[in-house]
Each structure stands twice: as structure tokens, then as C-alpha cells.
VEXMARGU-686666 format. One record per residue: residue in one letter; z, y, x of N, C-alpha, C in turn. Coordinates in steps of 0.2 Angstrom, whole numbers, plus 5000, padded with zeros to 4 digits. Last residue first. Example, Ala and Ser with C-alpha at 12.3 -4.5 7.8 and 13.67 -1.06 7.14 Angstrom:
! residues 2
<residu:S, nup:5035, nnorth:4989, neast:5064, caup:5036, canorth:4995, caeast:5068, cup:5039, cnorth:5000, ceast:5064> $
<residu:A, nup:5039, nnorth:4972, neast:5066, caup:5039, canorth:4978, caeast:5062, cup:5039, cnorth:4984, ceast:5066> $
This chain:
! residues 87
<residu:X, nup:4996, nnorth:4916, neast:4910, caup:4989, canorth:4914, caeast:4911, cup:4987, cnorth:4909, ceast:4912> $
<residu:X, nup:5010, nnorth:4919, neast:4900, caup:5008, canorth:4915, caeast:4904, cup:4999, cnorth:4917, ceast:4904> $
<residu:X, nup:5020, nnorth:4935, neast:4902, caup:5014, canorth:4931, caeast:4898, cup:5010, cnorth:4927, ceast:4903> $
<residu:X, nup:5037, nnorth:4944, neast:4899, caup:5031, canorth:4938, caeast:4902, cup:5025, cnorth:4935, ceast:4898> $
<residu:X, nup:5045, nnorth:4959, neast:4899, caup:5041, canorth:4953, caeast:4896, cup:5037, cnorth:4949, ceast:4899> $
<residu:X, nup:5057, nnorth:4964, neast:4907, caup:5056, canorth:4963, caeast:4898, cup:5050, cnorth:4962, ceast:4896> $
<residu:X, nup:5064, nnorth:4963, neast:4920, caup:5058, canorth:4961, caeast:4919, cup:5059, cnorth:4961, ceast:4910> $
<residu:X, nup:5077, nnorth:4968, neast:4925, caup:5071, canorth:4972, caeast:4925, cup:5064, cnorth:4968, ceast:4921> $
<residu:X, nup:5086, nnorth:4958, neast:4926, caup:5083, canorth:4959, caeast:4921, cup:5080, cnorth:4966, ceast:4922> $
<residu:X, nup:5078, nnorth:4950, neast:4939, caup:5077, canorth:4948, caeast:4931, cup:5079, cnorth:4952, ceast:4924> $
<residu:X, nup:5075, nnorth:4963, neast:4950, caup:5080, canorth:4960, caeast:4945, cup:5078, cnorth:4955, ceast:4940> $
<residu:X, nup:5063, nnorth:4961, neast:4960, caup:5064, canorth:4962, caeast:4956, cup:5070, cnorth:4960, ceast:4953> $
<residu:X, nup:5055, nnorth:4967, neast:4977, caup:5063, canorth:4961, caeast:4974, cup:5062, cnorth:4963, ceast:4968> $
<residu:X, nup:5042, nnorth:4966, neast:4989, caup:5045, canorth:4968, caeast:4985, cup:5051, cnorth:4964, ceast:4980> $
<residu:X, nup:5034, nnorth:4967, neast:5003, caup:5038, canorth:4964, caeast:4999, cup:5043, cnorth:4968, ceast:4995> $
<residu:X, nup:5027, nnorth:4968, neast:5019, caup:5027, canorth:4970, caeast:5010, cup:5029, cnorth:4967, ceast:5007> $
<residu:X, nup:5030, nnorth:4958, neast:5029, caup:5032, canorth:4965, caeast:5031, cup:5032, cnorth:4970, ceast:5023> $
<residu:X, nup:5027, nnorth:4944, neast:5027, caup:5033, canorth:4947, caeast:5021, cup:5034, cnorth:4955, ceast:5024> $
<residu:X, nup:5016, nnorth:4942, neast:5030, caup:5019, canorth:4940, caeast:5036, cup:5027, cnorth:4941, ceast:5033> $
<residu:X, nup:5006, nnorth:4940, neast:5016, caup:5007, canorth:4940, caeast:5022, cup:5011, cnorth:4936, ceast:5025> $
<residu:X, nup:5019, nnorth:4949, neast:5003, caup:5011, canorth:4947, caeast:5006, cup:5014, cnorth:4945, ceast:5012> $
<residu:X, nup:5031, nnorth:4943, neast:4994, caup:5029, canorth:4946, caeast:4999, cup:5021, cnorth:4943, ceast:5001> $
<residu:X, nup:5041, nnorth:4946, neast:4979, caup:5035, canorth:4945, caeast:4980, cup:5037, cnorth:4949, ceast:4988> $
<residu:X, nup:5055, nnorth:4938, neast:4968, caup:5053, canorth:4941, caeast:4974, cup:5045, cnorth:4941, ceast:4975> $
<residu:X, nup:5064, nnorth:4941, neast:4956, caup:5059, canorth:4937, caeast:4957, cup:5057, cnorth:4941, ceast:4964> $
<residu:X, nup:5084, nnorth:4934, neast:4952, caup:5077, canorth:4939, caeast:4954, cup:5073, cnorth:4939, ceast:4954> $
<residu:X, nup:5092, nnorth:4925, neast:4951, caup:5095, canorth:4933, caeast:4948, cup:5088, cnorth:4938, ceast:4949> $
<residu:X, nup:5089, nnorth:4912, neast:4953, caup:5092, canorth:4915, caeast:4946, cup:5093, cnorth:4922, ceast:4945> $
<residu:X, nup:5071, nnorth:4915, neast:4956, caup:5079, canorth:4914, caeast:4959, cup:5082, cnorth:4914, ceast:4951> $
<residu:X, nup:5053, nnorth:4916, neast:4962, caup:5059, canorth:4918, caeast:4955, cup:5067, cnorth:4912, ceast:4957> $
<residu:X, nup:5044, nnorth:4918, neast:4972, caup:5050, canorth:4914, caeast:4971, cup:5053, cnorth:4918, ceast:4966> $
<residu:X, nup:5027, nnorth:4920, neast:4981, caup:5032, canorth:4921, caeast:4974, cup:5037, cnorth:4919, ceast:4974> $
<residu:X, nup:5016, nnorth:4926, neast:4993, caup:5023, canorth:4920, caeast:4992, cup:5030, cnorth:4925, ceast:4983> $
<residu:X, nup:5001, nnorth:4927, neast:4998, caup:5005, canorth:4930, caeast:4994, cup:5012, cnorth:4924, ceast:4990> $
<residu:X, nup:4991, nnorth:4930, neast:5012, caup:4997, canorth:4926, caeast:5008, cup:4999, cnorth:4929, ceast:5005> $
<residu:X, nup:4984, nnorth:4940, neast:5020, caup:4980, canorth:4933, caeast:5019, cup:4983, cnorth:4929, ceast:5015> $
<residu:X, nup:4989, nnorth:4955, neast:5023, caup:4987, canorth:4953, caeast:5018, cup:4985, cnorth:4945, ceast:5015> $
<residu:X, nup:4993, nnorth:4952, neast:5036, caup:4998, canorth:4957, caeast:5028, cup:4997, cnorth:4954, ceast:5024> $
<residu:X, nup:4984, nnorth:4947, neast:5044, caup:4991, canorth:4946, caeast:5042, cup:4995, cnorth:4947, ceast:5039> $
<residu:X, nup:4973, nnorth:4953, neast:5040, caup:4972, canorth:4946, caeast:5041, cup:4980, cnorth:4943, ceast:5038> $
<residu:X, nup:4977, nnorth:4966, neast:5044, caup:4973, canorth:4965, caeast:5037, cup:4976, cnorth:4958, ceast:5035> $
<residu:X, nup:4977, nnorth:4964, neast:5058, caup:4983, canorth:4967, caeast:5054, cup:4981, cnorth:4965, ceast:5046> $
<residu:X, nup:4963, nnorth:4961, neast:5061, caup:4969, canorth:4954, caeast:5062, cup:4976, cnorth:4957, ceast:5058> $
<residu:X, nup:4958, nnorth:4973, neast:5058, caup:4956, canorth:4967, caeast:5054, cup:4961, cnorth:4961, ceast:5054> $
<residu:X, nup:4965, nnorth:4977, neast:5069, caup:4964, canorth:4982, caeast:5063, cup:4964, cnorth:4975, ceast:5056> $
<residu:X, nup:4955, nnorth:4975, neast:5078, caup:4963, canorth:4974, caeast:5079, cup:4968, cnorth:4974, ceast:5073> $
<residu:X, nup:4945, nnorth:4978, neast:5078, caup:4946, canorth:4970, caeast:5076, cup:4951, cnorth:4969, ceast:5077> $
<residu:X, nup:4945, nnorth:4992, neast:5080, caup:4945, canorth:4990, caeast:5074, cup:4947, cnorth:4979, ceast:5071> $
<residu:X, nup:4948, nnorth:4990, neast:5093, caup:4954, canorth:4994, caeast:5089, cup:4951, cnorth:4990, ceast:5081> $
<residu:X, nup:4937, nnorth:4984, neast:5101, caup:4943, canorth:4981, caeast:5099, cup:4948, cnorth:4983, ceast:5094> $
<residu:X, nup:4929, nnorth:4996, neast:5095, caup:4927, canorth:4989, caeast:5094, cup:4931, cnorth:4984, ceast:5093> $
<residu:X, nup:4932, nnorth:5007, neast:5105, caup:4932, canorth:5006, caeast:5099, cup:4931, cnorth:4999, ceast:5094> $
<residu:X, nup:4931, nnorth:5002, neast:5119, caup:4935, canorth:4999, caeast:5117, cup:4939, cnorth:5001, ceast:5109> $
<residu:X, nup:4918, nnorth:4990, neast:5125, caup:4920, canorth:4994, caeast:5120, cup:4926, cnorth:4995, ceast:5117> $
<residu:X, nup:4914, nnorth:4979, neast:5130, caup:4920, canorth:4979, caeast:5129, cup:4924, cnorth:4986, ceast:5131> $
<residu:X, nup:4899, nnorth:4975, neast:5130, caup:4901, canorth:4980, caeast:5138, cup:4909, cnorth:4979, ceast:5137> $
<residu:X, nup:4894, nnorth:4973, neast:5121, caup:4894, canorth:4978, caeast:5122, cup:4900, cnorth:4981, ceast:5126> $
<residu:X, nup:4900, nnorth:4960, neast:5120, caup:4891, canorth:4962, caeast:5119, cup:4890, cnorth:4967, ceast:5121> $
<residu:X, nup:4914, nnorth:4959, neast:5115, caup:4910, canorth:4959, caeast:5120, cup:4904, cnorth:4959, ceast:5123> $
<residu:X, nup:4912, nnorth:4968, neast:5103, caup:4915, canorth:4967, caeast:5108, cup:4914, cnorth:4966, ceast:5114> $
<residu:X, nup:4902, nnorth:4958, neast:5093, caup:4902, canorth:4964, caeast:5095, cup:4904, cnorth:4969, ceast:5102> $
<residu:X, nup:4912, nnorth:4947, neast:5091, caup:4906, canorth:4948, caeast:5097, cup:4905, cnorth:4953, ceast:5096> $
<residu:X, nup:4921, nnorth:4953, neast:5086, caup:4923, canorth:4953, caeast:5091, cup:4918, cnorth:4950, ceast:5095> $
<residu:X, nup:4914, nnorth:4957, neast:5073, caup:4918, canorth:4963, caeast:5080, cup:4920, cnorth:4960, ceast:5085> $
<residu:X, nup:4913, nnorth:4945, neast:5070, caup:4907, canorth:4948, caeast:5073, cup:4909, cnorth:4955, ceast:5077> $
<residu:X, nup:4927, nnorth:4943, neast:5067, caup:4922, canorth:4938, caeast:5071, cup:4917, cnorth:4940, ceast:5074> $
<residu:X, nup:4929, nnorth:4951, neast:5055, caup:4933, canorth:4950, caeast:5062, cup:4929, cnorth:4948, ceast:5069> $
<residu:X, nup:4922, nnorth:4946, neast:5047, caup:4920, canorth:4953, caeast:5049, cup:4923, cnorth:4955, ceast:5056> $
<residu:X, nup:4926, nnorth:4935, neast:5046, caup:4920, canorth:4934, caeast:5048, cup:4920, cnorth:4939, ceast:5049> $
<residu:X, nup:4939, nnorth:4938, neast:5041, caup:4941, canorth:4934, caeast:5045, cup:4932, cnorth:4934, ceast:5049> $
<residu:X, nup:4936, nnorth:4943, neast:5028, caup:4940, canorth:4949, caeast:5035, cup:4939, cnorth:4944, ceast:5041> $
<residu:X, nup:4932, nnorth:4934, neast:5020, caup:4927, canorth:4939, caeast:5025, cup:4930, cnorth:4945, ceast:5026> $
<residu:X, nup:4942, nnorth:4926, neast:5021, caup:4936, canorth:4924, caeast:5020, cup:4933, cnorth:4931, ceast:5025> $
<residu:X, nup:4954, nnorth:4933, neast:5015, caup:4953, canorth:4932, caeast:5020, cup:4947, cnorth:4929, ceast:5024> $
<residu:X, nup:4951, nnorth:4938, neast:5002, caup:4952, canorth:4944, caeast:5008, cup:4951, cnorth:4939, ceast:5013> $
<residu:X, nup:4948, nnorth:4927, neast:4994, caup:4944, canorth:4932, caeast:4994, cup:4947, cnorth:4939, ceast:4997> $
<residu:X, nup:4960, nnorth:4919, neast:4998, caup:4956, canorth:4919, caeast:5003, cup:4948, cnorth:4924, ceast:5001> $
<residu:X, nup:4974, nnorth:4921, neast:5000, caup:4971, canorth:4927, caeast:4997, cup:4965, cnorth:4925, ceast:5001> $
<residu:X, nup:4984, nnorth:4906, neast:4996, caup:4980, canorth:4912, caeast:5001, cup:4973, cnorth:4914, ceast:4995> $
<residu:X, nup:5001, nnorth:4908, neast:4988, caup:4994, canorth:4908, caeast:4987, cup:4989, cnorth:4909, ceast:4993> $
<residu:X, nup:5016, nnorth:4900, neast:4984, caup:5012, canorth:4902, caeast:4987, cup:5003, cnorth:4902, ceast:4988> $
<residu:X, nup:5029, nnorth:4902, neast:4973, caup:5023, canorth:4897, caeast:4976, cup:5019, cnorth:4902, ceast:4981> $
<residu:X, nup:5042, nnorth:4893, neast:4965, caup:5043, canorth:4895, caeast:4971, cup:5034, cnorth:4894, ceast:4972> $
<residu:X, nup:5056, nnorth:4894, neast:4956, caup:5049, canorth:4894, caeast:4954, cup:5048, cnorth:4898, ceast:4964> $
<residu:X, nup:5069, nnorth:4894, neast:4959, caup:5068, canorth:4890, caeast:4952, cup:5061, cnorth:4889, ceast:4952> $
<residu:X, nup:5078, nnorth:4893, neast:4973, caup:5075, canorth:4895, caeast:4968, cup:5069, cnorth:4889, ceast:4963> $
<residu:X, nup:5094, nnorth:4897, neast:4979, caup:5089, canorth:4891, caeast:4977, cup:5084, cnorth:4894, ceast:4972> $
């Protein structure tokens, strides 16, 4: 169960990966369908999906971070944490 649970979009990544993305894919197809073109928009959806979410959860025993899709994530002990400051 957790005690603190939240979740953020990263939308100063997502915003303009998502529009960069966009133009590479007219790009795309404008261009005959190139298939350097698609690799990179491929690229941008990986971006998209790593990185567009960041999910918190503090538990009794630990605090969790994952971006995204949670393929990056990391665990900490509470008691690895020795100090907190609120912002």
C-alpha cells in the first residue's frame, strides 16, 4: 500500500518530442519514405515512451521512481534516504 503515490507528465519532453515527431513523420512520407526518417521517428516515440511520465510511490519500506512505461526505474530504502526538503 502506499502512502504517497503521484504521478507527473513530463510535458516539457513531451510537447515538442511529440511535434518533432510529427514533422518527421511528414517528413516521411514527403520524401518518398525514406527510411532514415522513419528510424529517427522511431526514435522520438521511444523518447515519447521512456520518458513522457514520471510515477512516485513512497510505501512503508521504500520510495519508488519510474519514467514512462517503468522500463527506468529505480527503488530506494527509506532508510537510505537521510534527509527530505519540502518544495
Amino acid at each position: 500500500m502506499a502512502l504517497y503515490e503521484e504521478r507527473q507528465l513530463g510535458l516539457m519532453v513531451l510537447v515538442p518530442v511529440a511535434i518533432a515527431a510529427l514533422v518527421e513523420l511528414l517528413v516521411f512520407v514527403l520524401s518518398g519514405f525514406e527510411p532514415a526518417t522513419l528510424i529517427v521517428f522511431v526514435v522520438m516515440l521511444a523518447v515519447l515512451l521512456l520518458f513522457g511520465t514520471l510515477h512516485v510511490e513512497v510505501g512503508a519500506s521504500a520510495v519508488t521512481l519510474r519514467f514512462g512505461v517503468g522500463l527506468i526505474h529505480r527503488r530506494f530504502s527509506l532508510r537510505e534516504v537521510t534527509r527530505v526538503t519540502p518544495v
